[in-house]
N, C-alpha and C positions, 0 to 999 in steps of 0.2 A: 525611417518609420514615419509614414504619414499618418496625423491627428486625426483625418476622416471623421470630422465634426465638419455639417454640412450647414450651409446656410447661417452663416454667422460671422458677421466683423469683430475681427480681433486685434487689440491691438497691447504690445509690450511697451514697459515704461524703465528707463533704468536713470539713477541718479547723476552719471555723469560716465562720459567715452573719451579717457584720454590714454590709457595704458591698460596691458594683459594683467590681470589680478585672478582668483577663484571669483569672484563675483561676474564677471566678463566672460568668462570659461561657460558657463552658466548661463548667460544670457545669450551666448551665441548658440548652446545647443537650444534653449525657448524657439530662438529664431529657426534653427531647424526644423523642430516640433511645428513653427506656424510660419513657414517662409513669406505667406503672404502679410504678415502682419507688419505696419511701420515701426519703428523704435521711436517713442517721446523718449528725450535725454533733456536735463538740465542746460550743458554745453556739451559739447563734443571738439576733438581734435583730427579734422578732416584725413589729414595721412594716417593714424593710427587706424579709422573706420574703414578706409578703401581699402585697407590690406587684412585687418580682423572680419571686417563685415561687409564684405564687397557684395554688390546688388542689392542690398538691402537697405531703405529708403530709411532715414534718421532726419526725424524734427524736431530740433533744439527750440529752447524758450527764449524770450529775450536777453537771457544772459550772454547768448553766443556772442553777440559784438561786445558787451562790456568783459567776456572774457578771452574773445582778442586783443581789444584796448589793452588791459591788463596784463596781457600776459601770463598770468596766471590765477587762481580761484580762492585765493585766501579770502581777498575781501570782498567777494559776493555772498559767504556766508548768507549775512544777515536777510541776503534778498531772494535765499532758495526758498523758503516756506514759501512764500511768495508768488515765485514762478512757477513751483510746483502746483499751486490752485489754480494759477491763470492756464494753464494746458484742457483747451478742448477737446473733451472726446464725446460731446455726443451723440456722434456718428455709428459711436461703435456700442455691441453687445455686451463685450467682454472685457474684461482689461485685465493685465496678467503685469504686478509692479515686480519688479527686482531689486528690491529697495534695502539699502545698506545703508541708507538716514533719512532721504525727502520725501520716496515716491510714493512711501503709503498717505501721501495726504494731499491725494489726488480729489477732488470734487468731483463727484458723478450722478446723472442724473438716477432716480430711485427704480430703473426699469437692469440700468448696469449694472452687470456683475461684477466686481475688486477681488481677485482673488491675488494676496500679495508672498510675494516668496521672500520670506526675511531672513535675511544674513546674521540679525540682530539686532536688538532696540539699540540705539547708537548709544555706545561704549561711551562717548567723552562726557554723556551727560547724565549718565544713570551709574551705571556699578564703577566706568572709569575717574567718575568727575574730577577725585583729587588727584591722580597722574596727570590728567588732563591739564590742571590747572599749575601744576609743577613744570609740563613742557614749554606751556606757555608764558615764560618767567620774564618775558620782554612784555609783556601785556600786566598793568596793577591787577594782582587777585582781587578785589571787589569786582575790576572789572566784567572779567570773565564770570566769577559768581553771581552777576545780574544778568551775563548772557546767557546762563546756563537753565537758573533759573524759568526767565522767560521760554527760554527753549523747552523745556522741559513740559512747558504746559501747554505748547502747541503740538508736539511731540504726542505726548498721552491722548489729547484731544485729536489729533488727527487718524491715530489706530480704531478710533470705532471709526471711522468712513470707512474699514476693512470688513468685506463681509466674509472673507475666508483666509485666515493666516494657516503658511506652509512654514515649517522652519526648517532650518540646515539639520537639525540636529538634537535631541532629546535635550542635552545643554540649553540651546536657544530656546528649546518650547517654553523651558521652566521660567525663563525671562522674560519671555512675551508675555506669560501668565502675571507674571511677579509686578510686571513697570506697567504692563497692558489691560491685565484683568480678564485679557481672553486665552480663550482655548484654541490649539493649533494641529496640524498634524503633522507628521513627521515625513519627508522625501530629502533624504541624502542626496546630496549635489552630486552630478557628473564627474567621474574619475577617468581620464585619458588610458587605458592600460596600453603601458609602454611597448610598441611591436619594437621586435628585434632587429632594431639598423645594424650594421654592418660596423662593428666599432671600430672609428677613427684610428692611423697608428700615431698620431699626435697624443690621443688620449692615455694620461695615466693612470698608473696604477696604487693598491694600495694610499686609499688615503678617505676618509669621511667627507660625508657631502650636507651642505646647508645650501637649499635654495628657497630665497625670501626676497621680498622685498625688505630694503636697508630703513626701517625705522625706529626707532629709540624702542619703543615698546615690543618689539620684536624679541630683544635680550639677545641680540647676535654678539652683542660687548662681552656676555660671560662667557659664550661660548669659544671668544676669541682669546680671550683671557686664560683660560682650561687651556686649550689646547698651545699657546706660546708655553705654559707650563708641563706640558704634558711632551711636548716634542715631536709629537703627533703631525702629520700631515692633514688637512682642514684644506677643502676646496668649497667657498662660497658663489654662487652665482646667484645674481640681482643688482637692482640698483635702488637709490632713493636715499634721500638727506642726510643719511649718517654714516654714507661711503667713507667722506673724508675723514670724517674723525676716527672712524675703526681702522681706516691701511694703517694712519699714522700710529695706532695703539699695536698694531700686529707684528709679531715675529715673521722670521720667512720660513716658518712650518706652515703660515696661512695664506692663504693665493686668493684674490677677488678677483672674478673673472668678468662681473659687472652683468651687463643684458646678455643671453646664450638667447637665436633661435631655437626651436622645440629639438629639430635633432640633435644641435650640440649638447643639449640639458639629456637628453635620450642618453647619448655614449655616456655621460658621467655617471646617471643614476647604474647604469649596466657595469660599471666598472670600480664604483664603489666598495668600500669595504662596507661600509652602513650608512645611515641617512639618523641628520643630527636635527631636531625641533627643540629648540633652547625655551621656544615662548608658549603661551598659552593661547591656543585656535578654538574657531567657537568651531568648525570642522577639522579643517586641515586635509586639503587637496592631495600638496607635494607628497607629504610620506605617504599616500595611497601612491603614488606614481613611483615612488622609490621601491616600495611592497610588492610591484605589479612588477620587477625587474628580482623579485626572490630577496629583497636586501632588510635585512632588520633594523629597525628603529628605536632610535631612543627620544624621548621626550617631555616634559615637562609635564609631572605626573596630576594635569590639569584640563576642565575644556573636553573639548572632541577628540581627544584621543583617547581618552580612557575609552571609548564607544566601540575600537576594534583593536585597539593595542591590548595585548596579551603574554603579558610578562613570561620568559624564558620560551614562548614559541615563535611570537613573531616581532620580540623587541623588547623594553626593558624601559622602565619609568626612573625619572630623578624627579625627589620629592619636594626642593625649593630651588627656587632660581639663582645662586651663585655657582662661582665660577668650581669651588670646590666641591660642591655635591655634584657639579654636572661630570667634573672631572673622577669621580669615583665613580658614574654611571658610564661612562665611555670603559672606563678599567673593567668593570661586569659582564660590558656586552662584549668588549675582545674576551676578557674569559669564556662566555658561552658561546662564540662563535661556532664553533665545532658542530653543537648541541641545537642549530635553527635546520629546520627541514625547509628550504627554496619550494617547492611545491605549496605547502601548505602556509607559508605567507605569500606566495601567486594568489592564494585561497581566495585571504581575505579581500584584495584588492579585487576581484573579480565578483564579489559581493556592491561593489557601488559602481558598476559597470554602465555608460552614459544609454546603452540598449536599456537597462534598468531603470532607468531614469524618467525615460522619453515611456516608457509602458506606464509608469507612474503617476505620472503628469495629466496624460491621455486619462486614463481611468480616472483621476480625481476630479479631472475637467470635466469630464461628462456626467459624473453623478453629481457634482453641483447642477451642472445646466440640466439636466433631467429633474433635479429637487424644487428648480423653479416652475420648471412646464407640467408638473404634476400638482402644484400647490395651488 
């Protein structure tokens, strides 16, 4: 679908390009939406961009060398606000951020548009700060409580250089309201609906599926917990820092299967018995992709799911995050198995359709830029 917005430099802004997340998913269809546009990134990771975003021109900030040096991004932290102001843009009309912490505080001149797509006012400093401050138990809590602090009021301060906030989700808007003070509109992210590969005969059967990325806050621990108890079959796919300590916690009812390509994650969602969301999503991607394969979901009765989960037709809520309530919601939804109509959890997944999306975007795009040429 072409944007057919004529005479206009555009250009996308995303926090940072090193792995496939919903926020990436996302940015890559923007880039469809504007092929001509460059991507500004924080850093980036050369192989992950030539294979997610090939032809498509990525200009990192000075961080890129200090996060080769590095190796990795922990300790640039303190120097994204930073980088994030130093990015020139202007060249351009429009700027369209994807910002999942830094890009809404981009500096533009008063003629550019900011129209930001927010994933969320960042978790670790607003609604998450004390989890936050729990994962980071190798850091003194003062310490972090002065970063956070500080952060917090560049943060707040950087959302008004936002002349138009998009959020993921009725969830997010109220946050952006709440930490931001501004109003947003609502454009549901890009949902993949899973076309029918050819299922694998490696692929098994009979067994529930969680696919995440592996991080503490995710709660993949209760769900691995439940299910060593439940004797249940549990196929995870993902990766990320708490691989190691969950296989070591796991029974062999629970299989990690670590990074899957898209088709291999395709046969599993298709051959599922359900799709398991242990944690709390400000949307929540996966279980649209599981939905769009007929499979009902369970989840963590919190967040973006409550926005298309629909208890006894297309899935089934648990109402706190241990291992036991999640494990009596897995008991529920095998009881109603029988009782889900495949068609009409197709439904809903065919409701945040990425053709949906890109028509969304388009129309909000232009009646901003028509609000200015008429003003």
């Amino acid at each position: 679908m072409s944007s057919n917005i004529p005479n206009l430099k555009i250009a996308l802004v995303h926090d940072w390009l090193l792995e496939v997340g919903g926020a990436e998913k996302v940015l890559k269809t923007l880039s469809e939406i504007f092929p001509s546009a460059p991507i500004f990134t924080l850093f980036y990771d050369k192989k992950f961009t030539d294979s997610f975003l090939p032809h498509t021109e990525i200009r990192p900030t000075f961080l890129q060398k200090l996060y080769e040096m590095f190796g990795g991004q922990k300790l640039l932290t303190p120097l994204m606000p930073l980088a994030i102001e130093s990015i020139d843009l202007s060249d351009f009309d429009l700027v369209i951020s994807s910002s999942v912490a830094f890009s809404k505080g981009l500096i533009l001149k008063p003629q550019t548009t900011h129209i930001c797509y927010c994933y969320s006012p960042m978790r670790q400093i607003w609604d998450w700060h004390a989890e936050y401050k729990q994962e980071s138990c190798k850091v003194p809590s003062f310490i972090t409580s002065i970063f956070q602090h500080f952060l917090r009021i560049w943060d707040r301060h950087a959302s008004t250089r936002v002349d138009h906030f998009i959020a993921i989700s009725k969830n997010v808007g109220q946050r952006i309201l709440k930490y931001y003070g501004q109003p947003s509109e609502i454009i549901y992210p890009p949902v993949d609906l899973i076309k029918n590969y050819s299922a694998q005969n490696s692929t098994p059967k009979d067994y529930f599926l969680i696919v995440s990325r592996l991080f503490r806050h995710k709660n993949i621990d209760i769900a691995v917990e439940a299910f060593n108890k439940l004797g249940l079959s549990l196929i995870i796919i993902g990766h990320g820092p708490d691989l190691k300590r969950l296989r070591k916690n796991a029974s062999s009812s629970v299989t990690f299967l670590g990074y899957q390509p898209d088709e291999i994650v395709s046969n599993y969602y298709q051959n599922c018995i359900a799709f398991i969301m242990p944690q709390e999503e400000d949307f929540g991607i996966t279980p649209l992709e599981a939905m769009s394969c007929g499979k009902p979901v369970l989840a963590l009765k919190r967040g973006g799911a409550l926005e298309y989960i629909r208890e006894g037709i297309n899935g089934e809520f648990f109402e706190y995050p241990t291992e036991e309530v999640l494990a009596d919601g897995v008991r529920r939804l095998k009881e109603n198995l029988s009782k889900y109509n495949v068609q009409e959890i197709k439904k809903t997944a065919e409701r945040f359709s990425k053709e949906r999306f890109k028509k969304e975007i388009i129309e909000l795009v232009k009646s901003k830029i028509n609000h200015y040429d008429n003003a």
